[in-house]
C-alpha positions in Angstrom: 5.3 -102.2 -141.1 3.4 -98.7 -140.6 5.6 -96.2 -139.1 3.8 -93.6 -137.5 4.8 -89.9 -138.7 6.7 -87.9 -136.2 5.3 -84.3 -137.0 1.6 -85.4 -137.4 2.0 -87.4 -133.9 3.6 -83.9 -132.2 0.7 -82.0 -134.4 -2.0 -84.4 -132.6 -0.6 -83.5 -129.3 -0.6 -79.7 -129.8 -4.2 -80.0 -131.5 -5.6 -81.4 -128.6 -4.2 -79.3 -125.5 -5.8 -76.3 -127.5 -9.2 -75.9 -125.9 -12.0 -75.9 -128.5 -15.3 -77.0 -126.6 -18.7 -76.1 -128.7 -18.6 -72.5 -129.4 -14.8 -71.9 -128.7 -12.9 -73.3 -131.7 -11.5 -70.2 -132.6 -7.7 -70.6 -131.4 -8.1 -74.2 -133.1 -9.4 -73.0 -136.3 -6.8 -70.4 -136.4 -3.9 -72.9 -135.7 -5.3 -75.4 -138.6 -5.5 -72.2 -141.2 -2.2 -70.7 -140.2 -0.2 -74.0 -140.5 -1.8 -75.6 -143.4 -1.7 -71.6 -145.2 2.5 -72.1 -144.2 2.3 -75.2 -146.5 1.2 -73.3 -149.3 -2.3 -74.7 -149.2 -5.5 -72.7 -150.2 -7.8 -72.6 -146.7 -11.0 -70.2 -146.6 -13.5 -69.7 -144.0 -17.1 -69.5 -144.7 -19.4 -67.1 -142.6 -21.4 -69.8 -140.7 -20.4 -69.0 -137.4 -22.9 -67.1 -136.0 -25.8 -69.3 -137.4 -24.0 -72.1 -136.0 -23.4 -70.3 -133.0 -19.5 -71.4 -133.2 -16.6 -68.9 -132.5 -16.0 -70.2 -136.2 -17.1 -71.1 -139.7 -16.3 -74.3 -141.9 -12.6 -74.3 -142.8 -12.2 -75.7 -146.4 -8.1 -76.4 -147.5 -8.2 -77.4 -151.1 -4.8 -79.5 -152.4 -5.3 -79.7 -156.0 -4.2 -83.3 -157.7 -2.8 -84.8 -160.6 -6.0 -85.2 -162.2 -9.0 -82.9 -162.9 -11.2 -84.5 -159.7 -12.0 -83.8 -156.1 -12.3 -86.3 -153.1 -13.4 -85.0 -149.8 -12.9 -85.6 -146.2 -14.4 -84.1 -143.1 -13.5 -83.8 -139.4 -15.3 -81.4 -137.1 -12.8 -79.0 -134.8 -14.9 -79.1 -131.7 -14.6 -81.0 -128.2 -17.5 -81.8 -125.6 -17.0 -79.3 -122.3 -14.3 -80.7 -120.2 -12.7 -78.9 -117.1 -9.3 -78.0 -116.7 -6.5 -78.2 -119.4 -6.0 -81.0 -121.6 -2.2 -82.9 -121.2 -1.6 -85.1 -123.3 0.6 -88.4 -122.6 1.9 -90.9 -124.5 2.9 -94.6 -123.1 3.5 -97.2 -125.0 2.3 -95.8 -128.1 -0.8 -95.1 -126.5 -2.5 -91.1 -126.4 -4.6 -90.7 -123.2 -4.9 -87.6 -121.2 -2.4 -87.0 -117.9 -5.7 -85.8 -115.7 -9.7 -86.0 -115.3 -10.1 -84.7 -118.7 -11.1 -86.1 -122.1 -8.2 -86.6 -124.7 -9.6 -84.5 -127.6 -9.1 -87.1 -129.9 -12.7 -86.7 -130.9 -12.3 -85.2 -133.4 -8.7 -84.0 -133.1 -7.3 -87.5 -134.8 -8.5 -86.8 -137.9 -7.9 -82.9 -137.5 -3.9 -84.3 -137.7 -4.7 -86.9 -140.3 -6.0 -84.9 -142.9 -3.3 -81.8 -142.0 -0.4 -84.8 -142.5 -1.8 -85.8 -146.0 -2.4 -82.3 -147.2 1.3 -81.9 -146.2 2.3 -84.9 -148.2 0.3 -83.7 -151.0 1.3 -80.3 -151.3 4.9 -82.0 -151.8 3.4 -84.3 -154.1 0.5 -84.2 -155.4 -2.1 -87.2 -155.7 -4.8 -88.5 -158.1 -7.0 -86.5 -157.1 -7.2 -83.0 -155.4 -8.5 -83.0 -152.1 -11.0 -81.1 -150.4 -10.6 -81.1 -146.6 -13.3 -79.9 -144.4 -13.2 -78.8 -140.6 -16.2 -78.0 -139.3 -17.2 -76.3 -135.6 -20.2 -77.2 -133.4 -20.4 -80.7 -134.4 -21.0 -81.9 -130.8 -24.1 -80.4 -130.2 -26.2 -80.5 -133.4 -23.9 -80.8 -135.9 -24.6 -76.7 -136.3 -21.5 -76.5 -138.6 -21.9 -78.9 -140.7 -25.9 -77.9 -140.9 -24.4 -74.2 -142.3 -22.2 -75.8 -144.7 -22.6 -74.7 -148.3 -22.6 -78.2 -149.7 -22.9 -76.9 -153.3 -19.8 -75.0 -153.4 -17.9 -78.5 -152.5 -16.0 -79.7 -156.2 -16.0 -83.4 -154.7 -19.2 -85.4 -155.2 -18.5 -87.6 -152.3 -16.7 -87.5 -148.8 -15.4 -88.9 -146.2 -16.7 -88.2 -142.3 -13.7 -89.4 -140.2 -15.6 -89.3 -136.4 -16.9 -93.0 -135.2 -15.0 -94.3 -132.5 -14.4 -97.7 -133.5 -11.7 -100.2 -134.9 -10.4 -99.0 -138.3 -12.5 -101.0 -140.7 -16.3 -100.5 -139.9 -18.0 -98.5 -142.4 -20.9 -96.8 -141.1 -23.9 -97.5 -143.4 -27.2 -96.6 -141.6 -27.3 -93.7 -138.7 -30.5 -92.4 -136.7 -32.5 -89.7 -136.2 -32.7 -88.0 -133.1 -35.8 -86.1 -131.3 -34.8 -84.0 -128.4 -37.5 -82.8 -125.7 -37.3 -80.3 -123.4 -40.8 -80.5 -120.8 -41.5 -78.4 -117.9 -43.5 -79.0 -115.4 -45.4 -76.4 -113.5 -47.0 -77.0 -110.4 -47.7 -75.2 -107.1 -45.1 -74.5 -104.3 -46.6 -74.9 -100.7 -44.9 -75.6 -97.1 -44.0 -79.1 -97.1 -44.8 -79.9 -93.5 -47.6 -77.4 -93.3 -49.6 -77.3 -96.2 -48.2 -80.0 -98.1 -51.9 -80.6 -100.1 -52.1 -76.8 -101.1 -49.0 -77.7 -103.1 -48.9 -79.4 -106.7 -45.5 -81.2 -106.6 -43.6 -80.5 -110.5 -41.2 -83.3 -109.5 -44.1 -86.0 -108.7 -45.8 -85.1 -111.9 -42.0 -85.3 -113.9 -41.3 -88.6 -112.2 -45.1 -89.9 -113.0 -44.4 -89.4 -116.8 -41.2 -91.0 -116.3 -42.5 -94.1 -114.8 -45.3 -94.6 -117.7 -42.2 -94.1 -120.5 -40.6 -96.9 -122.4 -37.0 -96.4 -122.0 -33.5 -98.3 -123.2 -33.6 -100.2 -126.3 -36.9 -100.2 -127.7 -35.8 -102.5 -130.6 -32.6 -103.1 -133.0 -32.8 -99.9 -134.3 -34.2 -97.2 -131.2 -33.6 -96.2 -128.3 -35.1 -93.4 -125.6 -33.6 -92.2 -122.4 -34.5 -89.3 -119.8 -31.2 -88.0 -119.2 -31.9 -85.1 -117.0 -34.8 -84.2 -114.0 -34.3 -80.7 -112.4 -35.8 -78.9 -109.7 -37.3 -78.2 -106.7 -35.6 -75.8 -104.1 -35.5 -77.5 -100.4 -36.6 -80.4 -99.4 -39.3 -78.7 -97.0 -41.0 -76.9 -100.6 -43.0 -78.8 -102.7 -41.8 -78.7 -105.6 -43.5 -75.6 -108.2 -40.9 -76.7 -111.1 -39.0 -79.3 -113.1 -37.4 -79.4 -116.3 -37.7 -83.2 -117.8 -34.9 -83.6 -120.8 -35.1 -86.3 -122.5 -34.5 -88.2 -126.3 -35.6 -90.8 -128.8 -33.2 -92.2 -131.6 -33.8 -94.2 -134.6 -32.6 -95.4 -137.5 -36.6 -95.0 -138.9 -37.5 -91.3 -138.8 -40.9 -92.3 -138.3 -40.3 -94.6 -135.4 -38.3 -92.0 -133.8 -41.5 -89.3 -133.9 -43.7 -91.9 -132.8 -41.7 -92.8 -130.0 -40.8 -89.3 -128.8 -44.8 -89.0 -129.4 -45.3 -90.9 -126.8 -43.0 -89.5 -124.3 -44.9 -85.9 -124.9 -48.0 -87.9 -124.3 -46.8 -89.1 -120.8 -45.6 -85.8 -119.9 -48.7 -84.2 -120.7 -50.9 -87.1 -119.0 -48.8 -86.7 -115.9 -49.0 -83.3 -115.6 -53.0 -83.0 -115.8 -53.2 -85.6 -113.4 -50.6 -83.8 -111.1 -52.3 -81.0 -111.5 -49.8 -79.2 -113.3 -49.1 -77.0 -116.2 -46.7 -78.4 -119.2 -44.5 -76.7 -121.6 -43.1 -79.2 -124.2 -40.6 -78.3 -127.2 -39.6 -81.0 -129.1 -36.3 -80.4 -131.9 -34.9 -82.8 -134.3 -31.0 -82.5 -133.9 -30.5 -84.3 -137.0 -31.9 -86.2 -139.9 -31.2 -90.6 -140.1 -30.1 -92.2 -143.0 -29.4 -95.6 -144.5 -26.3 -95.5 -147.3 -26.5 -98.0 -150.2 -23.5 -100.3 -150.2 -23.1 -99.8 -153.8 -22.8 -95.9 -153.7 -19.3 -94.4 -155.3 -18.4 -93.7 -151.2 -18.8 -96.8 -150.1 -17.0 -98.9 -153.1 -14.0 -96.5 -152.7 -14.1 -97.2 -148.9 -14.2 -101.0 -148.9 -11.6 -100.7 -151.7 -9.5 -98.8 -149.6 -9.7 -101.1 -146.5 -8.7 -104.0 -148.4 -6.0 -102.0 -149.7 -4.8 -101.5 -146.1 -5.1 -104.8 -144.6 -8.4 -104.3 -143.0 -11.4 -106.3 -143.3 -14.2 -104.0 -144.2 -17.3 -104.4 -141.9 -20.9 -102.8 -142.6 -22.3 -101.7 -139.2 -25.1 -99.4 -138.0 -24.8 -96.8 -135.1 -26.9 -95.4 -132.7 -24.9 -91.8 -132.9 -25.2 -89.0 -134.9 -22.1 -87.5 -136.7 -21.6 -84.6 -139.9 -22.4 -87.2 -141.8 -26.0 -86.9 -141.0 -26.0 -83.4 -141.7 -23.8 -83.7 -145.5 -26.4 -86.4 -146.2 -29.8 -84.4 -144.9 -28.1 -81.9 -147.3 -28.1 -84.0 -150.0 -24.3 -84.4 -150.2 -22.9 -88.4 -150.4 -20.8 -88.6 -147.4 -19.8 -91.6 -145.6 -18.9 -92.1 -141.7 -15.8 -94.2 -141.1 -14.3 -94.9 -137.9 -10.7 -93.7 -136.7 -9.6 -96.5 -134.2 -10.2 -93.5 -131.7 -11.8 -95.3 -128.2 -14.2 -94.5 -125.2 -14.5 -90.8 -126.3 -16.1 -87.9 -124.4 -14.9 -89.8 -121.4 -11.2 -89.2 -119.3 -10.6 -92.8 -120.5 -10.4 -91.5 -123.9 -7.4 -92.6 -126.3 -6.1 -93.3 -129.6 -3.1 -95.4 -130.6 -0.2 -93.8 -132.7 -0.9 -97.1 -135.0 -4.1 -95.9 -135.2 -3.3 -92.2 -136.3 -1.0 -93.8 -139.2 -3.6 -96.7 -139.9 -6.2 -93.7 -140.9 -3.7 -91.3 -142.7 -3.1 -94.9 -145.1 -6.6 -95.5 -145.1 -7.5 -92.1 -146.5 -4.6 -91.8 -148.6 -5.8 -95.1 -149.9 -8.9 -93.9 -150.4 -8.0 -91.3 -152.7 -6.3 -93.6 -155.0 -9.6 -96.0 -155.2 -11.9 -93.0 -156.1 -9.2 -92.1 -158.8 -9.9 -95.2 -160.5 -13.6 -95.2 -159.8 -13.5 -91.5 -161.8 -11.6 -93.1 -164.6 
């Protein structure tokens, strides 16, 4: 029977009632470094910060093993914005938060995981040395993760512990995703008095909205409009509105083609509106498909089995460090962490979880041991 670790379930609780939303993981960062430096563990800071526009760079703690080898594993320090401060509860072995907040167990579950088996393994060491990552800004563009200096890394494959699903899914293909931005200039003009002197930005917005093919497109992609703003009373016609909206697919291609066709509609509307258009269009981060057969993804299913979990291959829709090691061209592999409904105030994480994914990863270091041999 798994016994859930005291100290890395108190550690959990403390991580997450530190606020760390994008761009304010200092206090987090410095709480990871100091206690993981009071274990006698080597932690360094690169100097990605301000190109990831994080209050931090990439942590790195390095346990060295038995054995000549490195195995890595990654977990980002960041939370989406939340308002108000994060309590945590715990009932019936259950992590939620007390209020209207999120939990923080994205990512903060594996931010306790990974500090508990460094602690174990600075006691005693394993097969393999370990080379644990914490990277800032991963919720809004993996920017960390981008800035990471995958070269300096002594481990030629990782672990990305950040999909919230049941322990057991191994995450083998992941999208790319196209970001636009379009504003609509049009005309303001009196509403009741002059409505025809105006050109309305909103009409034109919701025109190219209307002519867009939204939701699931097919097995693989997806587009959404997630925001319309603007206008400033209801008797103005409208002079501006800001469209923002997204395609994602597992096929790069399809997801330019699709986001294509959005700027298309926005810029159709717009000249039929009578309406000027600024459109910028960003990739947030690259897709990728992982080969079943890679080192990563043998030592994964190895280490499932190990645990008593059924290994599933599954593809998601979301993007995670993963897609930034890999665009890198460094062999990571998304697992999930048993975490559930994240960046919601529904968010938890069982404390069977939390010990499920420390013997998962400590499994895993033992399978890529014997893969090295």
């Amino acid at each position: 029977m798994i016994v859930p670790e005291p100290v890395m379930l108190e550690r959990f609780t403390r991580l997450c009632e530190i606020p760390s939303p994008t761009g304010c993981e200092r206090a987090v960062a410095d709480d990871v470094a100091a206690e993981l430096r009071g274990l006698g563990i080597e932690v360094s800071e690169d100097d990605a910060a301000e190109a990831a526009r994080a209050a931090c760079g990439n942590l790195v703690a390095r346990v060295p093993g038995r054995g000549e080898g490195w195995v890595s594993f990654f977990s980002h320090l960041d939370t989406v914005p939340h308002q108000g401060q994060i309590e945590v509860v715990r009932e019936n072995g259950v992590f939620r938060s007390r209020g209207d907040t999120i939990l923080g167990a994205d990512n903060k579950a594996a931010v306790a995981v990974l500090m508990e088996m460094a602690a174990r393994r600075a006691r005693e060491p394993a097969a393999l040395g370990l080379e644990l990552v914490f990277t800032p800004a991963e919720e809004d563009g993996l920017r960390g993760a981008h800035e990471l200096d995958v070269g300096s890394l002594r481990a030629p494959f990782g672990f990305v512990l950040d999909h919230a699903s049941p322990i057991g899914e191994v995450i083998v293909a992941a999208p790319t995703y196209k970001h636009v931005v379009a504003i609509f200039e049009g005309q303001e003009a009196h509403a009741g008095i002059r409505p025809g002197a105006g050109a309305s930005a909103i009409a034109a917005a919701a025109a190219a909205v209307a002519a867009m093919d939204l939701g699931r497109l097919d097995e693989e992609t997806t587009a959404n409009v997630g925001v319309i703003e603007g206008g400033t009373a209801s008797n103005v016609v409208p002079g501006r509105c800001v469209l923002r909206a997204e395609a994602r697919s597992i096929d790069g291609e399809r997801a330019a083609a699709v986001i294509g066709a959005m700027v298309d509609a926005c810029a159709f509307a717009a000249g039929e509106g009578g309406c000027d258009l600024d459109v910028e269009v960003t990739e947030k981060f690259r897709g990728y498909r992982v080969d079943p057969g890679s080192d990563a993804a043998r030592v994964a299913t190895a280490a499932l089995e190990r645990c008593g979990h059924e290994p599933t291959l599954v593809t998601t829709g979301r993007g995670s460090d993963a897609n930034a090691l890999i665009a890198r061209g460094y062999q990571a592999l998304l697992l999930a962490n048993g975490t559930e409904a994240n960046h919601t105030p529904e968010e938890s994480v069982s404390a069977l979880a939390l010990a499920q994914m420390l013997d998962v990863c400590e499994a895993a270091v033992e399978a890529a041991a014997e893969i090295a041999c």
